[in-house]
N, C-alpha and C positions, 0 to 999 in steps of 0.2 A: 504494500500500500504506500502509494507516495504520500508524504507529507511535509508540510513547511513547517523547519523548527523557527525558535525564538531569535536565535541569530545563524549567522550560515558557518558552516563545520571547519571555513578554512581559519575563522576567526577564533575557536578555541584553544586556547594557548595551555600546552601541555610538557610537564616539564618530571624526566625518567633521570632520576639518580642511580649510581652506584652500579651502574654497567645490566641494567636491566636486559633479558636477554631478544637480541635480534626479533622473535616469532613475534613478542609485544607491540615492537614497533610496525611492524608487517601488515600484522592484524589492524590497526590505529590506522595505516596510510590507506591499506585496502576499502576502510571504511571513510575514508575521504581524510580524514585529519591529519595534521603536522605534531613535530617532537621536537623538542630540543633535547640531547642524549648528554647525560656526563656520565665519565666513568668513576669519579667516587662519589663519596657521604659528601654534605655540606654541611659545617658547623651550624649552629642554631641562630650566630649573628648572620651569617652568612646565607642561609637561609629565609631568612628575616630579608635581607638585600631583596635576595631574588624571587621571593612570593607574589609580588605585586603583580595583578592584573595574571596571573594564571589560574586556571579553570580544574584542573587536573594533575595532582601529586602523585609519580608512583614512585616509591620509595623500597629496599630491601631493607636488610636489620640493622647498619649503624646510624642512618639521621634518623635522628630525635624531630619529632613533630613534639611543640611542645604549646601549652596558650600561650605564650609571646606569639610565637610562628602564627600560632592559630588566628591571636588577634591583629597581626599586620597581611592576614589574606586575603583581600578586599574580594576577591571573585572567583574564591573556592568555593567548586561543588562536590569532588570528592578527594579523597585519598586511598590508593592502592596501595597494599602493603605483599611485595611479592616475597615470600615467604608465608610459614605459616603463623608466626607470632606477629602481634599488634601489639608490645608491651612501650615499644619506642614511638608509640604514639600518645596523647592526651584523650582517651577514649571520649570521657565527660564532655572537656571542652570539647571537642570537636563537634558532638552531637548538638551544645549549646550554642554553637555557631553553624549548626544546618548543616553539617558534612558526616555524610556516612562515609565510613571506614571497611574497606572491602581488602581482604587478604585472599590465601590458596590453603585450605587447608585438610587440599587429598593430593595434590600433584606431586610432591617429594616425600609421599611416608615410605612408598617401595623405598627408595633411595634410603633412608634411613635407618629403615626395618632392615636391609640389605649389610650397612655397616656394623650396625647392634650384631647381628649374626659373626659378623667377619671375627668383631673385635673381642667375643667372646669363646670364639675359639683358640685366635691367638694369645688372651689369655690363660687360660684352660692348660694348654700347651708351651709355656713361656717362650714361644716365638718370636713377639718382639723383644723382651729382653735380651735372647738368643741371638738376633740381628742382630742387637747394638755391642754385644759383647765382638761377634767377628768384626765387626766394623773398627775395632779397639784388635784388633788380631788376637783375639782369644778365641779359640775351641771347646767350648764345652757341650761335650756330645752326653747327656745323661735324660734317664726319665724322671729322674727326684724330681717331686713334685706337679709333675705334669700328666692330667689326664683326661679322659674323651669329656664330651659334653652329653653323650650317648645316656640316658638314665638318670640325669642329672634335673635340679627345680628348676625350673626360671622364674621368680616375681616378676611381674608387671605393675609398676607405682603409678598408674595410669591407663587405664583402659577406653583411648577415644578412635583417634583416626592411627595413628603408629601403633600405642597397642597390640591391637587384633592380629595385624599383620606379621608385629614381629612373634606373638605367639603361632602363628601358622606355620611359619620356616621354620619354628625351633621344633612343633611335633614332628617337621618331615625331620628334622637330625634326630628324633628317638626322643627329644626333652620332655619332659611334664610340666605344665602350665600352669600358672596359681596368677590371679589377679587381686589389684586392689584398689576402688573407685570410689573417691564420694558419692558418686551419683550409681545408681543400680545400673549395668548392664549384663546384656542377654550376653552369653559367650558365645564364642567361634570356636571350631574343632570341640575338641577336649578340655579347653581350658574348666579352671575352677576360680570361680570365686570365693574371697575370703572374708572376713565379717571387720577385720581393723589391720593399718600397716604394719603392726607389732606382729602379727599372726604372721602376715608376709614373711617379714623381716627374719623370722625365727626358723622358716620351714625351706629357707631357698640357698638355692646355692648360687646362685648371679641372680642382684636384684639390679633393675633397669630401670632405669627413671622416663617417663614420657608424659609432665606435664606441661601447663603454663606457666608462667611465674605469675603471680596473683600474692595478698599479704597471708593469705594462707601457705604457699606454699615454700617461703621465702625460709633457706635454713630449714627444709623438711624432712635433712637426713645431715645430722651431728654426731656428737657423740654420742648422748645418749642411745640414739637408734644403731650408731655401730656396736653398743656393747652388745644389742638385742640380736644380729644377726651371727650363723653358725661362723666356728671358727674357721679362717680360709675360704670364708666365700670372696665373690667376686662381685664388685660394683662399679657400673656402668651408668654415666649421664648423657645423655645425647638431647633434653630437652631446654633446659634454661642453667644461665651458671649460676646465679642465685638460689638455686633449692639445695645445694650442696655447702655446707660449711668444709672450704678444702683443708685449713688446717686440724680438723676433726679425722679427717682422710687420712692425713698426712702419719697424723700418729699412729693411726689405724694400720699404715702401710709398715709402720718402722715397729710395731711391736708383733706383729704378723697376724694380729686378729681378720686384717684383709688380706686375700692372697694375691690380688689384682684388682687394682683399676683403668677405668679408662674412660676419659673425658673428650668431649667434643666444643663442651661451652665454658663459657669463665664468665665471673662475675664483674671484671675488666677485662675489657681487649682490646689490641691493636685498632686505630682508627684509619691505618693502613697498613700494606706489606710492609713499608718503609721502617714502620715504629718498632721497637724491639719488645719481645716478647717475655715476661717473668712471672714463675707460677711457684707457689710452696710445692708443689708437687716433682718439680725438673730435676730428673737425676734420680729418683725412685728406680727399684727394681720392680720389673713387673707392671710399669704403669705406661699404658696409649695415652697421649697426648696427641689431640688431633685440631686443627684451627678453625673448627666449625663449618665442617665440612658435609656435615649429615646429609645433608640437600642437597650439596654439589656435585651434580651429575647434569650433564648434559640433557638426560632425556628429564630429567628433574627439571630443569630449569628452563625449558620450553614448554613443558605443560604447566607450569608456574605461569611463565608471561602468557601464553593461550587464556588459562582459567580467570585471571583477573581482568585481561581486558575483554574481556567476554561480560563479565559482573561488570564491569562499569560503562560500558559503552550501553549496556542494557539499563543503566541509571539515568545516564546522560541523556539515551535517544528515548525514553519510554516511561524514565519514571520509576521503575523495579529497584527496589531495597533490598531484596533478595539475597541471602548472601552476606549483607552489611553485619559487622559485628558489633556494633554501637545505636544502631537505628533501627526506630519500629520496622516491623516485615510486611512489605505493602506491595502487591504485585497486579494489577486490573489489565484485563484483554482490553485492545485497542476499538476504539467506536467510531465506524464511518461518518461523514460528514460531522466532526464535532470538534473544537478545542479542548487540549487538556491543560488544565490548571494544578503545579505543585503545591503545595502549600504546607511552612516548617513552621508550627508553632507552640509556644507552651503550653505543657499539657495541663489547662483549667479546664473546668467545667463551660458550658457557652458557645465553646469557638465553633463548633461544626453547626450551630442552631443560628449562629452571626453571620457565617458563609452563605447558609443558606436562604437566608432573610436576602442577602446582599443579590443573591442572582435571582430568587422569586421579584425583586425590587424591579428587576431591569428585564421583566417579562420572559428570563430563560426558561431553557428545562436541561435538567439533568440528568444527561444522557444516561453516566454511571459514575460511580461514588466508591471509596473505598478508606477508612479513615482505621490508623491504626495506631497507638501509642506506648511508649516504651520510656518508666521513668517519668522524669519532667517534661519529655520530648514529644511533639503528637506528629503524624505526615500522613497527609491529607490528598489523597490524587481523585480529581473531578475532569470529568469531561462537560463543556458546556455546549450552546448550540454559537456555532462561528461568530454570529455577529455582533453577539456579545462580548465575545472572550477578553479583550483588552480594558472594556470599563471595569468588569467583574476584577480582572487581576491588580487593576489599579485600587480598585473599595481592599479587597481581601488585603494587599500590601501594608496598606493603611490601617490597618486592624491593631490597637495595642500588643494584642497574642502572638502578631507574627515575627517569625526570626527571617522566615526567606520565603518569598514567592517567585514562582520561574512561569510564564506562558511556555510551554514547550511544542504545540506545534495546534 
């Protein structure tokens, strides 16, 4: 269906940090749009510079979207976050300023799930430390301390989109499954659910971590939690670097209650390849150090930038929240002959009975309606009849309630 949007698509101005991959931009041009492409982070003042007048943020995991950013972005409507974490975003503020926030968070679990697997074998088998010792021209050819992962527990400190998956590969190695969720989930394969992380913690022999970072989960595995788990188990981070207290690890390592670790995230890190890297952890026997890499795969990182501009070109051209991890979930089939009207505003009682006083006022009808709210936040998509649509967006703009109003086509 052809339609006339609110301005025309070569005017939105879109701006891809941190080496966003190629298929993103593909996608974006194919749909008529332009990019401006850099290949790192921008600091927050610097960010702050180059906000103005763009429409569309996609950002990976080092720039910080923060409410400064938020409040010098005159003509932001959304933010991408390609990866699957949103923590280096201002969730609140953003929603507070009419911008949902759209991540990927199916495109890189293989990827992830994949290395979990990898790096828990290698430790199992002290293989990388075995590298690193030839590397130093030492030979040590023995099996002390090394063996299958054949019959062995795996915890899951997380059971969402990585989860499931990495317990699937580990039944195909022979492993037994044990999960641990705040929230109830149905299993996959074999696995088993547990009733608290202690019960995990006590019964496994590599626990894996696969949450958010959120203030629950910040330092969810210390010391206390290492004395809980068996002696020479093995522990695995691959989801935030905050859930781990690493100098809890550290000791863990050096008194052999842990028989391996292996890290992918840090609670600091490099803001480039450039910066140098330093962890309590370097120089451990027995411990994967990896630069957060879980995702880094090529076929990862194309269906990353596929997934997300797919979610916001569908926000931009249509309206659809869908997806958004900060904003109500609002998605209405498209109505011939009508305009559609966005509408961001805080969530009081009134506004949808105000809206629609405003277009019963100016003799409309309503074609379809769809009004949904989340929090303080309410998002409102109306379809009106044409000849209306610019008085109506101009009344509803005017509204004390409103945060943002868009005509979109």
């Amino acid at each position: 269906m052809e339609r006339q949007v609110s301005f025309p698509r070569e005017k939105i101005k879109i701006l891809l940090l941190e080496g966003v991959h190629h298929a993103c931009v593909d996608r974006l041009r194919d749909a008529g749009y332009q990019a401006e492409l850099l290949k790192n982070a921008l600091s927050e003042n610097e960010l702050i510079k180059k906000i103005s007048g763009v429409h569309f943020l996609g950002i990976r995991s080092k720039t910080q979207v923060t409410k400064r950013v938020l409040e010098a972005a005159d003509s932001l409507l959304a933010v991408g976050c390609f990866c699957i974490g949103t923590d280096q975003v201002d969730l609140s503020a953003a929603a507070h300023h009419g911008v949902p926030v759209f991540n990927a968070p199916f495109s890189n679990t293989r990827s992830v799930a994949e290395l979990t697997l990898a790096e828990m074998v290698m430790l199992a088998r002290r293989a990388a430390h075995k590298s690193q010792l030839l590397h130093r021209g030492v030979w040590e050819k023995s099996a002390e301390r090394c063996v299958e992962v054949r019959n062995k527990i795996v915890g899951l400190v997380g059971y969402g989109h990585i989860g499931p998956q990495v317990g699937l590969l580990a039944e195909a190695f022979g492993m037994k499954v044990y999960y641990y969720d705040i929230v109830g989930k149905l299993p996959f394969g074999n696995a088993t659910p547990v009733s608290s992380l202690h019960e995990l913690l006590s019964v496994s022999d590599f626990v894996t971590l696969h949450v958010p970072e959120t203030p629950e989960t910040r330092n969810l595995i210390g010391a206390r939690e290492i004395s809980k788990m068996k002696d020479g188990a093995f522990l695995l981070n691959l989801s935030r670097g905050k859930v781990v207290d690493l100098e809890a690890v550290k000791e863990g390592v050096k008194t052999g209650k842990l028989g391996g670790v292996a890290v992918d995230v840090f609670p600091e890190e490099p803001a480039s390849n450039d910066e140098v890297f330093a962890c309590p952890l370097s120089g451990l026997d027995n411990v994967i150090l990896t630069p957060h890499i879980g995702g880094s795969t090529l076929e990862a990182q194309r269906n990353i930038g596929l997934e997300v501009a797919a979610t916001v070109l569908k926000f931009i051209e249509v309206g659809s929240t869908t997806g958004s991890v900060n904003f109500p979930q609002v998605e209405l089939p498209l109505v011939r002959e009508s305009h559609r009207i966005l509408n961001i505003h805080r969530n009081v009682p009134g506004v949808l009975s105000s809206i629609n006083t405003i277009i019963a006022g100016k003799g409309g009808n309503i074609q379809a309606q769809y009004l949904n709210t989340l929090g303080e936040v309410g998002y409102l998509i109306v379809d009106v009849d044409q000849q209306i649509s610019s008085a109506v967006k101009g009344e509803i703009d005017q509204l004390p309630t409103s945060i943002k109003t868009r005509l979109l086509f």
